[in-house]
N, C-alpha and C positions, 0 to 999 in steps of 0.2 A: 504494500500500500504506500510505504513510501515512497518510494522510486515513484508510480504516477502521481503522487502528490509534487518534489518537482520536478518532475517533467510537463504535467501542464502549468505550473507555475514559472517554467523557462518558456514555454511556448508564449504563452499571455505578454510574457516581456518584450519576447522579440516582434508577436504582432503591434504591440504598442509603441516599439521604437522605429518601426516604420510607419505606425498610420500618423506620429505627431510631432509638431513644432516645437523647438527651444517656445516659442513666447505663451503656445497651448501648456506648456509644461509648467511652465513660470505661474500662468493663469488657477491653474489647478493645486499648488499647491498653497498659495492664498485663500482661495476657496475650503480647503481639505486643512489650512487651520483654522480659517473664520469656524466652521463646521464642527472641528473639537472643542472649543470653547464656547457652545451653544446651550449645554446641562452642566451646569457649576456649581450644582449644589443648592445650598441653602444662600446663595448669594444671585442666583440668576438676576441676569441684568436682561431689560428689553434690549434685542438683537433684529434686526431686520435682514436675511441673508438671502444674494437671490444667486440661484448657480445649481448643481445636483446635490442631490442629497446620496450624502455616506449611508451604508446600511445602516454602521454601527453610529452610535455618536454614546461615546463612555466619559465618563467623570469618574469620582472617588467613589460617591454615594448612592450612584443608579446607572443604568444604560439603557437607550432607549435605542431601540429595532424597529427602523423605518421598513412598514412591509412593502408598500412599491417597491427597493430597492433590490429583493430579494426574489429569483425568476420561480421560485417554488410554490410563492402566495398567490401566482396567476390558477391554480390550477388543486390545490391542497386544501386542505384543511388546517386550521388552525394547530391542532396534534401535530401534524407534519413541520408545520411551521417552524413550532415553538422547539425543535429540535435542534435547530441550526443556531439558538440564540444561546451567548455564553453562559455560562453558570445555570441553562435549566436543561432539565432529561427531563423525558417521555419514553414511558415504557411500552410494550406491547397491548397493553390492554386500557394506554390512554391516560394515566396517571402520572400527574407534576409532577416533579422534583425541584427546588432551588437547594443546590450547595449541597447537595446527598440526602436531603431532607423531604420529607412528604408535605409536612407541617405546612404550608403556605396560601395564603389570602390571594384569591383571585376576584379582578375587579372588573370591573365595565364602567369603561367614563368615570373613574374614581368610586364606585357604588357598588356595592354588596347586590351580585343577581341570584336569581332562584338557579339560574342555569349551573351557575358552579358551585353550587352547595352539592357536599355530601357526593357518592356514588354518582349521582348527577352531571359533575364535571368534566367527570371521563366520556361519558356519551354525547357531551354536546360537543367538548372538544373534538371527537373524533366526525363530526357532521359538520358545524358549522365551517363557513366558509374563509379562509382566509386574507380574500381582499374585498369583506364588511369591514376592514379594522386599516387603521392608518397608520397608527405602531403602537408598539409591545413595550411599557415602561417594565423595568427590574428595579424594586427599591429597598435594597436588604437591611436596611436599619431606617425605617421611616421615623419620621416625627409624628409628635403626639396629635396634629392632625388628622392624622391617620388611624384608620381602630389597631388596636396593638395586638388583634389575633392571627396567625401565620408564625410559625418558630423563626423561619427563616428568613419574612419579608411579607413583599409583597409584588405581585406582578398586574400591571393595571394595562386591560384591554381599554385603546381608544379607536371609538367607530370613528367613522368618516363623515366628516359635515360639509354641506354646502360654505364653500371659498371664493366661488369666482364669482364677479358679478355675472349677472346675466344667465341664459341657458347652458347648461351642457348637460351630458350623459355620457354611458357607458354600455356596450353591452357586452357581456363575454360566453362563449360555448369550448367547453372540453371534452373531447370522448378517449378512455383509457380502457387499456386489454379489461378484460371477462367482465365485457358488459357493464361497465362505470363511466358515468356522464354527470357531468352539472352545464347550468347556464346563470345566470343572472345579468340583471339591469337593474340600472340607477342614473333616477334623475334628479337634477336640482335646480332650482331657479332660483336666483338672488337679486334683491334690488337694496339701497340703503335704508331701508326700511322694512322691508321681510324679504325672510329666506325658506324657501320649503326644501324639500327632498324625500321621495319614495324609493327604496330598493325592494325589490324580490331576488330571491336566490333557489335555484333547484337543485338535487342532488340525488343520484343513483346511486351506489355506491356496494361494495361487499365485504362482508369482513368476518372473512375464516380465520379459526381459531384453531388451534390444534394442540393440546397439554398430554404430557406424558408425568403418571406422577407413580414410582412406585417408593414401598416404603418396607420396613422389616419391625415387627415388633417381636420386644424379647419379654416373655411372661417374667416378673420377677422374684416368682417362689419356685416354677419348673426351670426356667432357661431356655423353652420350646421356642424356635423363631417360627411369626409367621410372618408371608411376605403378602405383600398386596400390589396387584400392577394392574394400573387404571391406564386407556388411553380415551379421550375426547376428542372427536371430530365433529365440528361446528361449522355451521353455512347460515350466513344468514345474508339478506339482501335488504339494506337498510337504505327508507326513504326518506328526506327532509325537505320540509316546503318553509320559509321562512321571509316574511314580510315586513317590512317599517317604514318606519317615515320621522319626519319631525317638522314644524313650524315655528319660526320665530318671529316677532312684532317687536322692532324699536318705537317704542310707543313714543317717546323723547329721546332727548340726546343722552337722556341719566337714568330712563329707567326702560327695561325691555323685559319681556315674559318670552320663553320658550314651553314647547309640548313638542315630547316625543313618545311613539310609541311600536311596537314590534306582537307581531304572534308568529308562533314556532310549531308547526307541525311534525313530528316523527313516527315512524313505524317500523318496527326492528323484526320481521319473520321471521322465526329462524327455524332449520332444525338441527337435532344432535344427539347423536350415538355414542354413550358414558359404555364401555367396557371395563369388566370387573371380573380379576380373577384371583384367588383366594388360593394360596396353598400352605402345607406345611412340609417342606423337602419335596419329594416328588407328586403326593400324594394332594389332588386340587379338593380343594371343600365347597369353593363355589365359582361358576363362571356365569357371567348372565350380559346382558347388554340394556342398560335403559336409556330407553328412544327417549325422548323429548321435541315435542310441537309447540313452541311458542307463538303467539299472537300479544307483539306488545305494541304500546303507542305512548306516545307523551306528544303534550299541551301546553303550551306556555302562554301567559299573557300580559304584558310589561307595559306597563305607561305613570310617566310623572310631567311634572307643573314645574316650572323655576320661577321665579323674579326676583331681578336686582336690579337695585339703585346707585350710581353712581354719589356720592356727594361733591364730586369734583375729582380732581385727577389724584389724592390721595387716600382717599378713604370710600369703603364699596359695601354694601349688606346683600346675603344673598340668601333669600328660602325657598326649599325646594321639598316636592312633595313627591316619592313612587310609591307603587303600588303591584304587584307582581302574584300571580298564580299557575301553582304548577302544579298538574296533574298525569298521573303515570298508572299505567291499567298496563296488565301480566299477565296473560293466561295461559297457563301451561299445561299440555297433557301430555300423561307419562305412559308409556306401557314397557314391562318388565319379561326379558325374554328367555326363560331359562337355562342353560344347556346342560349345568352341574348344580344344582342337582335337577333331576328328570321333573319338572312342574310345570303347570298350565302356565301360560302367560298372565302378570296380573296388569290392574292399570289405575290409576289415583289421578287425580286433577288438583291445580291449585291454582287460586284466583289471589291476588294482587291488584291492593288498589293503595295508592298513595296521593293523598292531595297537600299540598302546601300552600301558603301564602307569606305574604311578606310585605309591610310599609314601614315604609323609612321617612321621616322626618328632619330634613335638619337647616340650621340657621347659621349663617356664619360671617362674623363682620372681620373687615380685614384693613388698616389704617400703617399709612406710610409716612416719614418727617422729610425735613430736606437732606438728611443725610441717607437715605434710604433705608434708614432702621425700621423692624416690622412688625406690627403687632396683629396676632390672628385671635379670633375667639369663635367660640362656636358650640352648638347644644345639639345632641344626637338622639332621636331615640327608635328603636329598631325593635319591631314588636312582630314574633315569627309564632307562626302555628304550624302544627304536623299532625297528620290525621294517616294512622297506618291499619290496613286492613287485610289481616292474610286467613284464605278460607282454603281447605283442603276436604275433598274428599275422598271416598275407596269406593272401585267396583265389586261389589262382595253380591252373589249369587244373584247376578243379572241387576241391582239394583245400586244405585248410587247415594252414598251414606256416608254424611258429616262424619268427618274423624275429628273428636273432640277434644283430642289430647294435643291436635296439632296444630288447631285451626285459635285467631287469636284476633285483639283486637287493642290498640297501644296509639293514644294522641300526648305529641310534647308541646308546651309552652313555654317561651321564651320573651324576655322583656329584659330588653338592654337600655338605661340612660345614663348620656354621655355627656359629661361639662368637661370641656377643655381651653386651653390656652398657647402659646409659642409667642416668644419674645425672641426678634434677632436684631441683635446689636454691631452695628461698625465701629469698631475703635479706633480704626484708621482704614489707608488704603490696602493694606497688605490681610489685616487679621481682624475676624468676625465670628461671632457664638451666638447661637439658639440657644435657650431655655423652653422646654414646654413642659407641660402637666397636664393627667388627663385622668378624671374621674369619674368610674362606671360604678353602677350598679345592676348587677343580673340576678333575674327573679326567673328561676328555672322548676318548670315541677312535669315531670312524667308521669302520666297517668295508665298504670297496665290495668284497663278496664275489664279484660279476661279473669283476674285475682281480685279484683275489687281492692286496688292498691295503690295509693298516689305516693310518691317520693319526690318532695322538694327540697331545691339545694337553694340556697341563697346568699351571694356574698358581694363583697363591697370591696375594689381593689384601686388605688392609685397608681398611676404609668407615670413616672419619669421622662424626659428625655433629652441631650444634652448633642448638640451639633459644634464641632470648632473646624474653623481652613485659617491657613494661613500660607498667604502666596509670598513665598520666598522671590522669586522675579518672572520674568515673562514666561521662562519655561516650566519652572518646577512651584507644585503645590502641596501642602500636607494637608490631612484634614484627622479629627479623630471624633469620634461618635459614640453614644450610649443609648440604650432605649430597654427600658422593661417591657416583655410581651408576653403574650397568655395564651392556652392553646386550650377553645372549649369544645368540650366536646358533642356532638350533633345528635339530634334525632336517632340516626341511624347504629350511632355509637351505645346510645343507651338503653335502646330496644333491646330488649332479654331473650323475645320470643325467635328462636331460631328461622331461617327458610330453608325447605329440604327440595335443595336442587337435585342434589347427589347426598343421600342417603349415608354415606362414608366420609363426606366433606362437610360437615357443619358448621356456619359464620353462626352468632349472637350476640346481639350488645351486652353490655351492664351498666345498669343502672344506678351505682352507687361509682361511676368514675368519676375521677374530683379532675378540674381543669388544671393544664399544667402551667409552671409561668417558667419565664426566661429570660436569662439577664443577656448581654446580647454589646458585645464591645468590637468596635472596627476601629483602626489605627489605617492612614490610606499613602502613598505619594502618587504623583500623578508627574510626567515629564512628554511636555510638549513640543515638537518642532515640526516647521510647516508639511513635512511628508510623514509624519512618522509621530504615534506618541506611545508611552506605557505606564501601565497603570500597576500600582503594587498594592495588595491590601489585606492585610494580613486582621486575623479574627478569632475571638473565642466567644462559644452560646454556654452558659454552666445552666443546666434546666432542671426544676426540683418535681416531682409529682408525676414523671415520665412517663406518656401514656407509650404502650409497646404492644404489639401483639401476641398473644401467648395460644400454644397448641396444646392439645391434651389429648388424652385414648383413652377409651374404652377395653372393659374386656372382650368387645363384638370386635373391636379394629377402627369404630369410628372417632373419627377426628373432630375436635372441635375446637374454635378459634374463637378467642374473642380479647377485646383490650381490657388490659389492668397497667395499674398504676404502682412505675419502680421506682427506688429511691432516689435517683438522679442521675444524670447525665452528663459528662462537659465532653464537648468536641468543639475545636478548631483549625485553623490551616493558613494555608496564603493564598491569595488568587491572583492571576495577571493575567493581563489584560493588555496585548499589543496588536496596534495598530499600525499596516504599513501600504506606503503608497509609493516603490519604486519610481515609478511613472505614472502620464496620468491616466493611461487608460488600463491599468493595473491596480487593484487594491486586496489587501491578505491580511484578515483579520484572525488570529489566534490568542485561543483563552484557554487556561488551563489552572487548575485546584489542586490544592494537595490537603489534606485537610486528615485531623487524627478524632477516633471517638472513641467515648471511655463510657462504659454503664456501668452503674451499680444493679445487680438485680437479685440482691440478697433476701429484701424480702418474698418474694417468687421465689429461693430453692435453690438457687442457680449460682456459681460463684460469685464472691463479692464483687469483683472488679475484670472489667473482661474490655479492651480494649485495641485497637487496628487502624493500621493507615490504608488511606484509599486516596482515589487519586481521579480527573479525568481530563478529558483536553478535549478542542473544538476547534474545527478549521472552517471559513468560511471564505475562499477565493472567487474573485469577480474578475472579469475581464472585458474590456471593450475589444475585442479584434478590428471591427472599422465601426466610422460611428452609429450605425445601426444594427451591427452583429455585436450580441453578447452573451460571452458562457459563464456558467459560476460551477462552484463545487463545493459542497459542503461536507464534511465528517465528524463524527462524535463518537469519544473512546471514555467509558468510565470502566475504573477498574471494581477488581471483587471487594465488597461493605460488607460488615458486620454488623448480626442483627442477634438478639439478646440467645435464642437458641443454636443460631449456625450461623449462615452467610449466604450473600447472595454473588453468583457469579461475574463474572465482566461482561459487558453489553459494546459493540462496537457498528453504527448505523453509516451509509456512505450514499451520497444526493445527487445526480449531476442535472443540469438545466441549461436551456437556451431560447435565444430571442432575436428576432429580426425583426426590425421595427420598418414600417410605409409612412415615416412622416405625414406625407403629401393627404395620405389618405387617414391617418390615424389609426389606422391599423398595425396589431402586432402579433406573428403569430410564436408562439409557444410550446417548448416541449420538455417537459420534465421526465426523471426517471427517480425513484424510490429504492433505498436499500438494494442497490445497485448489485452488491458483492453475496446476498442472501445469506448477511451474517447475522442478523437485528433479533432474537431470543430472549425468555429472561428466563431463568435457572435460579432457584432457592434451595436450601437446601438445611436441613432441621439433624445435627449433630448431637444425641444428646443419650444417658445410658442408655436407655430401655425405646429408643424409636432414632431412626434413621430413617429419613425421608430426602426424596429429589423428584423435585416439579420443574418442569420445562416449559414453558408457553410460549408457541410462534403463532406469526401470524402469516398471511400471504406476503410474498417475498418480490419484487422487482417487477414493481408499479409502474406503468408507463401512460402517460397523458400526452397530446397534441390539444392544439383548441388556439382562440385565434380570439384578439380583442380590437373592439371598435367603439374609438373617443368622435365623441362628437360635440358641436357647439363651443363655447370654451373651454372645455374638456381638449380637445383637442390642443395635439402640439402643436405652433406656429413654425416654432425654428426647432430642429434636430440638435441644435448644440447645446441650448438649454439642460434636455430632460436626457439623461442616456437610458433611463428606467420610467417605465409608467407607472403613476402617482396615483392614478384616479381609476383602477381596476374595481 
């Protein structure tokens, strides 16, 4: 993989050092530092920049991923996406990572959506479309602005709003191997007075699964092993329809109201063949196959109010009202096929229904002096309902019959208010510090109305938070950071009542898991020059109340999972973060972690202290070969993490893309490929006396898309030298 790594990274050069001029070069690299000094932290200054946009634009304290810049957003999914961006994994099955961590707060437009709550996350990401969104902010130690839940951060999706005056639009169509298609349009209209915009986005899509998990249990009064080896084969053809819009009214010069709103339709068919075969040394005890027909769907329905008042050009109020509901209907039917031992086929159904809602309230005034020192304030309150309904039944002698041990019924309540503050001070021209504070109270109660049994937790926490830069001279910056952060745990987390997917595999929440908190320190340098910067920033999380996932057995063989809370935690690492722009129709972005974790997991049983280095890197290559051909490459390599009973293996993903833009006509057409090398798996693996377990999960391997986009109205390019990436897919 090296070797082609550079080898198109010499290719890139030499097409670049013929298609460009000393004075293009000159031009670019003015541009490519106005560019790096555009996210500066807790000091952002108004910047006007007009020229192409960098993929990457990093600072000490966040990095933001412009997705026009990246040829993968024309055609992917947001999943896909977010793969290419430093410091986050995505796993096979669609699940975040910031920094080796699960822990992390996903946003839209700065705001808590229903789509990335909980189990939920992973389905949308893997649907939703990649160029709804404008870029991808990374903010691994926010300020108290911000809700202080995610261990690791926060990563904030921002859609696309109408910019340009006047009309434009966009329409785009992809079609990729085994029957995968999307298309979408979006229009906008602006005048200085309103601005609307409608998008629609469609998508085909399939997404085979495939897990090998077997496992060895050692009885611990005989020594008898028995082994268990499961394989799953999973097909499903997942469809998403998804619409919005939004409206703005400058009613005056100081005061303007926006509405926007979205509905999400999805439907996930699937079927899937769980094999199960049961022995002890040669002798099998059971072999059987359970089929599985799913019929699922989910619903989304999103809409909020803003307005804000300007008081002049230092001081601004803003409240804003959403409103969100989310609805997810399962229905599954099973049938059981014997082969060992000799028995009829049997078969059980189970019904899933989960509804959610969500309103969010919040007010926030924000005042500046003439030295540009800054004061925020601002009241939150986030008021969440969960409504969970799992019905099972059995075929027993022709007749279908509630199983009452299994079937269940569990609503959670949640009530978060938030008073906060941020104070940032200039002491001069070189060096500046933030103070914030932020005080929640959450009023949490689980209701398992199968038990006749409420559990309320209730508790009162204040977040610190503490921001310093200090720019040494033009090139070089320090900065160092604090923030206390909390990790609550969800609905889904605290649900007790199992779902029996796989009979052998058991998930369950609990009820009595306490939220965890986290102190959370970044130290940063940052070194700039016009073609070239790097970023250094070194970190430790010390976390008390460590939610983990824990396995356990049966004497049947069945498995059950569910999270409890370990004594504590600390991991940290370094990260860098460089950025380079040989020339100018060349740019090669590499990020790379090394990072150490330590648990305690004494009370669990487990050694007191169990600790490992892990490590991953990201490459992300652009190239203009002439002004309208462009290829990029992307790859992602994390190594094997440690998790409280074993570990998880190394994961290594590889992206290639291309583009040829028709200025004239605003056309561009497009061609990606996915996990190119069909290396992309995730491998776990449970080390522990009495059970040795190893699960494999792939997915479909070396994705290929073509598809073609067409800007129109001011959407449209005028000059080819401007834009070398379409901005408005």
């Amino acid at each position: 993989m090296k070797r082609i790594v550079l080898v198109f990274i010499a290719a890139c050069a030499m097409f670049g050092m013929v298609a460009q001029n000393p004075q293009e070069k000159a031009d670019s690299l003015t541009l490519d530092s106005l560019a790096n000094s555009m996210a500066n932290g807790v000091m952002l200054q108004d910047v006007v920049v007009k020229g192409n946009k960098s993929a990457f634009v990093s600072s000490i304290d966040r990095k933001i991923f412009n997705v026009g810049s990246d040829i993968q957003s024309s055609t992917g999914t947001l999943s896909e996406l977010m793969r290419s961006i430093p410091s986050v994994q995505v796993d096979v099955d669609g699940n975040v990572s910031l920094r080796g961590s699960e822990n992390v707060l996903v946003l839209i437009d700065g705001k808590p959506s229903m789509m990335m709550n909980g189990k939920s996350r992973a389905t949308s990401l893997q649907q939703l479309p990649s160029n709804m969104f404008e870029r991808i902010e990374v903010i691994t130690n926010p300020s108290a602005q911000y809700k202080p839940d995610g261990t690791a951060g926060i990563i904030n999706l921002v859609t696309k709003k109408v910019v340009k005056p006047g009309f434009s639009g966009t329409v785009t169509a992809n079609v990729g191997n085994q029957s995968r298609y999307n298309c979408g349009v979006s229009l906008g209209y602006s005048t200085p007075k309103l601005r609307f915009n409608v998008n629609y986005g469609y998508r085909k899509d399939r997404r085979d699964r495939y897990i090998n998990n077997t496992r060895t249990l050692t009885d611990a009064t005989t020594g008898i092993q028995t082994d268990y080896n499961q394989h799953t084969d999973s097909k499903a053809r997942s469809t998403s329809n998804i619409i919005g819009g939004g409206l703005g009214w400058n009613i005056t010069s100081r005061d303007k109201i926006d509405f926007t709103g979205s509905y999400t339709h999805m439907t996930f068919p699937r079927d899937e063949d769980n094999r199960l075969i049961e022995s002890i040394g040669s002798a099998v005890l059971q072999d059987y196959v359970r089929h599985r027909h799913d019929q699922e769907r989910q619903n989304q329905t999103e809409w909020s109010a803003a307005y804000s008042h300007s008081f002049g050009t230092d001081r601004t109020f803003t409240a804003d009202y959403t409103h969100s509901v989310h609805d997810e209907v399962e229905r599954n039917n099973y049938s059981n096929i014997f082969t060992v031992p000799a028995i009829s086929t049997t078969m059980d159904n189970t019904l899933i229904k989960q509804r959610e809602n969500e309103n969010l309230i919040r007010a926030i005034y924000e005042s500046k002096n003439s030295n540009n020192d800054k004061l925020v304030a601002g009241y939150e309150a986030e008021i969440d309902n969960s409504d969970m309904f799992y019905y099972v039944d059995n075929l027993i002698n022709g007749s279908w019959v509630k199983n009452l041990d299994l079937s269940n019924d569990y609503t959670f309540r949640e009530r978060v208010h938030s008073l906060y503050g941020t104070y940032e001070r200039h002491f001069n021209e070189r060096f500046a510090a933030e103070l914030g504070l932020r005080a929640e109270m959450s009023l949490i109660t689980s209701n398992l109305l199968t038990l006749n049994q409420k559990i309320k937790d209730n508790y009162f926490y204040l977040y610190p938070t503490f921001h310093s830069t200090y720019q040494l001279d033009g090139n070089n910056e320090f900065q160092l950071n604090y923030s206390l952060r909390v990790n609550r745990p969800e609905g889904d987390d605290l649900n007790p009542f199992p779902e029996y997917k796989d009979p052998y595999n058991i998930r369950k929440g609990n009820p009595y898991l306490r939220p965890e908190k986290i102190h959370s320190i970044e130290a940063g340098w940052e070194w700039k020059h016009a073609s070239s910067s790097v970023i250094l920033t070194p970190y430790c999380r010390y976390t008390t109340n460590k939610m983990t996932d824990i396995t356990t057995t049966d004497a049947k063989g069945v498995m059950t999972t569910t999270m409890q809370n370990m004594n504590n935690s600390l991991d940290g690492g370094v990260e860098m973060v460089f950025d380079w722009s040989p020339i100018k129709s060349v740019k090669v972005d590499l990020s790379s972690n090394v990072f150490y974790n330590q648990i305690d997991a004494s009370d669990l049983g487990y050694s007191s202290r169990k600790g490992a280095m892990a490590w991953l890197m990201a490459l992300n290559a652009n190239a203009n070969v002439t002004d309208n051909f462009a290829i990029q490459l992307n790859t992602h390599y994390n190594s094997s993490t440690l998790t409280p009973q074993g570990h998880r293996n190394a994961t290594y993903i590889a992206n290639l893309g291309a583009k040829y833009d028709f200025p004239k006509y605003g056309i561009s057409l497009i061609a990606t490929a996915s996990d190119l090398f069909n290396t992309f798996r995730y491998v776990e693996t449970i080390d522990i006396p009495l059970l040795k377990q190893r699960v494999e999960r792939k997915r479909t391997a070396r994705i290929f898309y073509v598809g073609l986009s067409w800007r129109f109205g001011n959407g449209k390019t005028k000059n080819n030298h401007e834009i070398k990436y379409d901005e408005n897919l």
